[in-house]
C-alpha positions in Angstrom: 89.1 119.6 93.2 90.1 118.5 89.4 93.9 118.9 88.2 94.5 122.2 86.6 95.1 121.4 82.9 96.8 123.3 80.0 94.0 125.2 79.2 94.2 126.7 82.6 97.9 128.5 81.2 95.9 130.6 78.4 97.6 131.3 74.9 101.1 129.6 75.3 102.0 130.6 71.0 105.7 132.1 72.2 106.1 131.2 75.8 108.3 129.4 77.3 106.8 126.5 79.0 108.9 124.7 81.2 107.8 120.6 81.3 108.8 118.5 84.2 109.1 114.8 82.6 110.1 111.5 84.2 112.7 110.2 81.3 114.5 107.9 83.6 115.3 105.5 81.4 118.2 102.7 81.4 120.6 103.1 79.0 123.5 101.1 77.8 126.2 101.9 76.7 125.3 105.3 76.4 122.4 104.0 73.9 118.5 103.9 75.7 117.4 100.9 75.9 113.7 101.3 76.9 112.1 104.5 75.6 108.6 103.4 77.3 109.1 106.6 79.3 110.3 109.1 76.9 107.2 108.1 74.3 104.7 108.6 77.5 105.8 112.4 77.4 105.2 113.0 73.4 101.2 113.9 73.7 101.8 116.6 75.6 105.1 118.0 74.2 103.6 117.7 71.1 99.9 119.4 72.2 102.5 122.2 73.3 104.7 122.7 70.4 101.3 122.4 68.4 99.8 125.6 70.4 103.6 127.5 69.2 105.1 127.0 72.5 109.1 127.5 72.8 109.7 124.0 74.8 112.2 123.3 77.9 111.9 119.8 79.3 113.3 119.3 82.7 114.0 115.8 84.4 116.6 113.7 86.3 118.0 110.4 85.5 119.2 108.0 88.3 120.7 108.9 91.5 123.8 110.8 91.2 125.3 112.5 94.4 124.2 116.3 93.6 126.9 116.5 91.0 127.5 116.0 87.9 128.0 112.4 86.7 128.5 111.8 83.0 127.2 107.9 83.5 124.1 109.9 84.5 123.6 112.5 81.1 120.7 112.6 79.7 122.5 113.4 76.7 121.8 110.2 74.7 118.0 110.8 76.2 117.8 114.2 73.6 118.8 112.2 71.1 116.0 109.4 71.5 113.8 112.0 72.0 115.0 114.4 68.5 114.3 111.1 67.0 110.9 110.6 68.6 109.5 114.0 67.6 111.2 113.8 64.0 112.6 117.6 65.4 115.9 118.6 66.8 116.1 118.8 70.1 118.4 121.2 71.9 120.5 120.0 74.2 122.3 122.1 77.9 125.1 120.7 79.1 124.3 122.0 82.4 121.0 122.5 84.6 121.1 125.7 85.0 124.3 128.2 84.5 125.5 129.5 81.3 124.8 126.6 78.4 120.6 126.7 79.8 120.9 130.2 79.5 121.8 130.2 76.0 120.3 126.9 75.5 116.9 128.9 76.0 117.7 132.0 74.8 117.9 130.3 71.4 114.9 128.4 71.2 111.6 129.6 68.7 108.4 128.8 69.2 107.7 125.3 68.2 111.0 124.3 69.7 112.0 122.2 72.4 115.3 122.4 74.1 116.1 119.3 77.7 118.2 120.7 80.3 120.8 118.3 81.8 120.1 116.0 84.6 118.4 117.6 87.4 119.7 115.7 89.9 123.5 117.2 89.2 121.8 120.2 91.8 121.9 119.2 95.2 118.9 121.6 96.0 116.4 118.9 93.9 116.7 116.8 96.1 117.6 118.4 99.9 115.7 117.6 102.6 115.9 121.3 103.5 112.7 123.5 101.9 114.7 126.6 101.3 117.4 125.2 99.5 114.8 123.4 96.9 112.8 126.6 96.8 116.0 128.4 95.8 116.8 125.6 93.2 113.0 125.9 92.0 113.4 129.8 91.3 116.9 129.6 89.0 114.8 127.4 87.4 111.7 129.2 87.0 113.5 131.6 85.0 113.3 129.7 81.9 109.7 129.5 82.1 106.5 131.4 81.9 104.6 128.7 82.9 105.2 125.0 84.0 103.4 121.8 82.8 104.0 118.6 85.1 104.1 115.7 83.2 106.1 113.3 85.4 104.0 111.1 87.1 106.8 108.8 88.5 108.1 111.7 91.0 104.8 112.9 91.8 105.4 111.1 95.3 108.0 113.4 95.7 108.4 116.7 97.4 111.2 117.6 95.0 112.1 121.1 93.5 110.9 120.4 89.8 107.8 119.1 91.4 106.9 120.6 94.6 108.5 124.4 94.7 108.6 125.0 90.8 104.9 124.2 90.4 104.4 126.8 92.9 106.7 129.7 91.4 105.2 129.6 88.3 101.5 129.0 87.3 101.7 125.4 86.9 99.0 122.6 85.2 99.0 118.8 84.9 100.3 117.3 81.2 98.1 115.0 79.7 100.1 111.8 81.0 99.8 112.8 84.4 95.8 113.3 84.0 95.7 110.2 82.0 97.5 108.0 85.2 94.7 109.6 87.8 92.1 108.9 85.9 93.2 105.3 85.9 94.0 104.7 89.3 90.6 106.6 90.7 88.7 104.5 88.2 90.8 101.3 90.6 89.9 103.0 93.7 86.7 104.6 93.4 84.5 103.1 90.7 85.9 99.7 89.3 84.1 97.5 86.9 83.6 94.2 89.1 84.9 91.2 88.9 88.1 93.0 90.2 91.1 91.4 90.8 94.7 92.6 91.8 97.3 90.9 90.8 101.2 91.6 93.4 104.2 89.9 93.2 107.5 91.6 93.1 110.3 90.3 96.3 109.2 91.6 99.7 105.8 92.1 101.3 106.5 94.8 102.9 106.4 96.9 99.6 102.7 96.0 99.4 101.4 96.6 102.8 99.9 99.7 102.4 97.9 98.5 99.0 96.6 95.6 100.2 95.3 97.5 103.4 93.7 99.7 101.2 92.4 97.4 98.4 91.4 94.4 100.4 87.8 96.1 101.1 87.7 97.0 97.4 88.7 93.7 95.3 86.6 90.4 95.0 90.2 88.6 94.9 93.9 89.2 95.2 96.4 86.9 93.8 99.8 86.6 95.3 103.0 85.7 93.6 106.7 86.4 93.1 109.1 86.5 96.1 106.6 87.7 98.4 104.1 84.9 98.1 106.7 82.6 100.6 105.8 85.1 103.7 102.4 84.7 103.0 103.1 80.6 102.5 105.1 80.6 105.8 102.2 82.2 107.9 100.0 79.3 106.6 102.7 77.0 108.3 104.1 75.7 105.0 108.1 75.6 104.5 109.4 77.4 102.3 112.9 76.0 101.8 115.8 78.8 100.7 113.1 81.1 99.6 112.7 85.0 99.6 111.1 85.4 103.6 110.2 88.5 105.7 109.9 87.0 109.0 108.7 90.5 110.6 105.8 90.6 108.6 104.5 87.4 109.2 101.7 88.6 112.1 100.5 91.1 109.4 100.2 88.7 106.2 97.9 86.3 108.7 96.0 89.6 109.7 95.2 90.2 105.9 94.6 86.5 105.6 91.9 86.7 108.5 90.5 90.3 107.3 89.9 88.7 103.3 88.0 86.0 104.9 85.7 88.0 107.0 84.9 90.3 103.8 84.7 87.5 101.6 87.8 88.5 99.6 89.4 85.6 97.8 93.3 85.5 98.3 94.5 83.2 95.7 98.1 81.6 96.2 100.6 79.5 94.4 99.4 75.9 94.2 103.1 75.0 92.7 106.2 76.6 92.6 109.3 76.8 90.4 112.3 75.7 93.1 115.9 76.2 91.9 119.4 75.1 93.5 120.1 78.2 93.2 119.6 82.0 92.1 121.3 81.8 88.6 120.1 82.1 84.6 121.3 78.1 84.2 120.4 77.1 87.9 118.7 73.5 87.7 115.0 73.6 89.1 112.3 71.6 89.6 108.4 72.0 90.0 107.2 71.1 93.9 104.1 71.6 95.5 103.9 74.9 97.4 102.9 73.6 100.5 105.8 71.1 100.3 109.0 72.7 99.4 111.6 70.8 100.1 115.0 70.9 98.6 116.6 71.8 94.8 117.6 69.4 92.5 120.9 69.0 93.2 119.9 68.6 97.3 120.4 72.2 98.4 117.9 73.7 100.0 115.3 75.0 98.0 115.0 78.4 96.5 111.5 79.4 94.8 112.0 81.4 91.8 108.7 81.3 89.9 104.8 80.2 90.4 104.6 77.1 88.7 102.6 75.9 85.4 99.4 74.6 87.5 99.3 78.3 89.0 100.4 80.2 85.8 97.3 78.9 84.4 95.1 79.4 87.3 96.1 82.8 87.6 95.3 83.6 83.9 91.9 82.2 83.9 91.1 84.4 86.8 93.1 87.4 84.9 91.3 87.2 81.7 87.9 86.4 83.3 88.0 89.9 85.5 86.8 93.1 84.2 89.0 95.8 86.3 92.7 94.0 87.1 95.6 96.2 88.0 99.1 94.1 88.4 101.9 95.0 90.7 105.3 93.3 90.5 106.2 90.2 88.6 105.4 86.4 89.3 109.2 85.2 89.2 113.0 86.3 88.2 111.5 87.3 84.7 115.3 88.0 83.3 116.0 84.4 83.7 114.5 82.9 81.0 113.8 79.8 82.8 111.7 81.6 85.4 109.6 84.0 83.5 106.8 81.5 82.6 104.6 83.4 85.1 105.5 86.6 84.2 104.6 85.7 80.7 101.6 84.2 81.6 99.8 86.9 83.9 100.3 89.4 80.7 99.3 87.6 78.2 96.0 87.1 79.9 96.5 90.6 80.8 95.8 91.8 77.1 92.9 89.9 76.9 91.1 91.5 79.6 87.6 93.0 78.3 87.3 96.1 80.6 90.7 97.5 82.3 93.7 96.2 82.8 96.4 98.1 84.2 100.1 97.4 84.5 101.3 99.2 87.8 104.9 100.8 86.6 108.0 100.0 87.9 109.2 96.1 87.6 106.1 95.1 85.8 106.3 97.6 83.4 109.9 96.8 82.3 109.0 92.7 82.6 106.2 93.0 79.9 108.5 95.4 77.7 111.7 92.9 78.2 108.8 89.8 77.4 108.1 91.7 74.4 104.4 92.9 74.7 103.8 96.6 74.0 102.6 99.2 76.0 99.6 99.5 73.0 98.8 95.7 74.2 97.6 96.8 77.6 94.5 98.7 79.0 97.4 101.2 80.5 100.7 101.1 81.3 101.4 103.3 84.1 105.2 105.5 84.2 105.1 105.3 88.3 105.7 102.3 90.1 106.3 103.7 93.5 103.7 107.0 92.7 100.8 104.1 91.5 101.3 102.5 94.4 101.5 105.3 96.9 97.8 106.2 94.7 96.9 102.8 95.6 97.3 103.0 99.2 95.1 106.5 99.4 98.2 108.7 100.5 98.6 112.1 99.8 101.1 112.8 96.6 102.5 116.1 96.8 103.0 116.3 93.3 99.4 115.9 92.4 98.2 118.1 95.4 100.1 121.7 94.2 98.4 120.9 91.0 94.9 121.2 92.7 94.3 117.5 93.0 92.2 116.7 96.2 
């Protein structure tokens, strides 16, 4: 069964829709500092305020203790966002209590008003169903209807996901359809040659994807932190580096599974090996199956694929027609160690079919490296959601919406 969609919710002109977006954005200084998020939800605010909709967005910020925090106000968020829509955007200095009350009480059609931080309510996030339900139906009292638009909680069985989408009659936004389409397209129908790209620290974040992808790629290329587990159970040292001992068994498994299908696993050739983990750190380029100490004779600590595989890896990028990538190569906030970062995306935006960047890290590596989100097949706003997708599991947040 297909998502529900907007259409479902009939004539919205002077309804109150409530919009559960993921605007979890850093900020600094009280300033955002990557609005990648917040621009993801304008197509569907603005196909909303377009049909005369009176506007409530909904979403939480971080992970304060079911209080409120004022490090955690998404305060300076309604401001990137006035500026955004070139409208003023109301602004509740509570969730829900008196200032949402009157906060949406005041709003006309082709208005938009953001609730404070949802997370300042214990009952988003409890473990115990009757306490979100209870937080889902103060809620639902702003709303005639509810679009879900957050695609990076849709993993989660949280009140503004979950419980609200079934209190009031509830479709999928247009960002939300837009990240299923792509990530069935990587599942069920990709254009071959079809590589998958994961780096990111620790192989056990990637189990369940490559379980699930390795009977549906032609080849799998492994970098960043977790590429020394799958070094060590070759039998190569790997110095100081990043290691997940528990998972060696499992990464030789994979290793014997890709050969039988015919599945090319493609890892480092060279590697980037510091003295140590810092911006200025000296660092050398060594063999991968020969790491041996850093410069300055302490043992050595891999913080990057090397040139020899930077290149590799882009050829095989920008010769594939379907690519999603998962997780950066190396410590892309140290300068010296971003080479491979860079180099996967570049090749990344010069992929002829689709290329996807999987959320999370590698969202904010290519932002912070200075591509745009307009330079990429798609960008998804989910790490953790895209790669729960990935690994066939069911999201809740997709499943009260009629996904099957």
């Amino acid at each position: 069964m297909a998502l529900r969609t907007i259409e479902s919710l009939g004539d919205l002109a002077g309804k109150r829709v409530i919009v559960r977006c993921d605007l979890n954005v850093p900020l600094s200084e009280g300033t955002v500092t990557d609005d990648g998020r917040i621009r993801a939800s304008l197509p569907t605010l603005n196909a909303l305020l377009h049909r005369g909709a009176k506007v409530i967005v909904i979403s939480h910020l971080g992970r304060p203790e079911g209080a409120p925090d004022e490090r955690y106000s998404l305060a300076p968020v309604a401001q990137r966002l006035s500026e955004l829509l070139g409208a003023p955007v109301a602004f509740s200095s509570d969730t829900v209590g008196p200032s949402a009350d009157d906060t949406v009480d005041g709003l006309e059609s082709g208005q938009v008003a953001l609730l404070e931080n949802l997370r300042f309510n214990p009952g988003e996030t409890s473990k115990v169903e009757s306490e979100r339900a209870a937080f889902a139906a103060q809620l639902a009292r702003y709303g005639d209807s509810m679009v879900s638009d957050g695609f990076g909680v849709v993993h989660r069985k949280q009140a503004s996901v979950y419980e609200l989408a079934q209190a009031l009659p509830s479709a999928a936004g247009s960002l939300i359809a837009g990240e299923t389409d792509v990530l069935d397209r990587l599942t069920e129908s990709p254009e071959r040659p079809y590589t998958v790209v994961l780096g990111g620290s620790k192989v056990s974040d990637k189990l369940g994807v490559i379980a699930h992808l390795l009977p549906r790629v032609d080849r799998l290329l492994i970098g960043g932190g977790m590429l020394f587990t799958f070094l060590k159970a070759q039998g190569h040292e790997v110095g100081a580096s990043l290691l997940e001992e528990d998972q060696l068994d499992t990464v030789r498994g994979y290793l014997s599974e890709a050969t039988e299908r015919g599945v090319e696993i493609v890892l480092p050739t060279d590697v980037v090996v510091a003295e140590r983990f810092a911006a200025d750190a000296s660092w050398s380029v060594q063999p991968a199956d020969a790491i041996e100490s850093g410069p300055a004779g302490a043992s050595g600590l891999g913080l990057d694929i090397g040139p020899d595989t930077a290149r590799r890896f882009a050829e095989l990028v920008a010769s594939s027609t379907t690519v999603f990538w998962n997780g950066p190569m190396g410590v892309f906030e140290f300068p010296a160690f971003a080479h491979g970062t860079r180099a996967v995306a570049e090749a990344l935006t010069q992929v002829a079919g689709l290329g996807v960047v999987g959320g999370g890290d590698s969202a904010a590596a290519v932002r912070a490296l200075g591509f745009g989100d307009v330079d990429f097949g798609h960008v998804s706003t989910g790490g953790g959601a895209s790669l729960e997708f990935l690994e066939g599991k069911k999201l809740p947040g997709l499943e009260v919406l009629g996904w099957q």
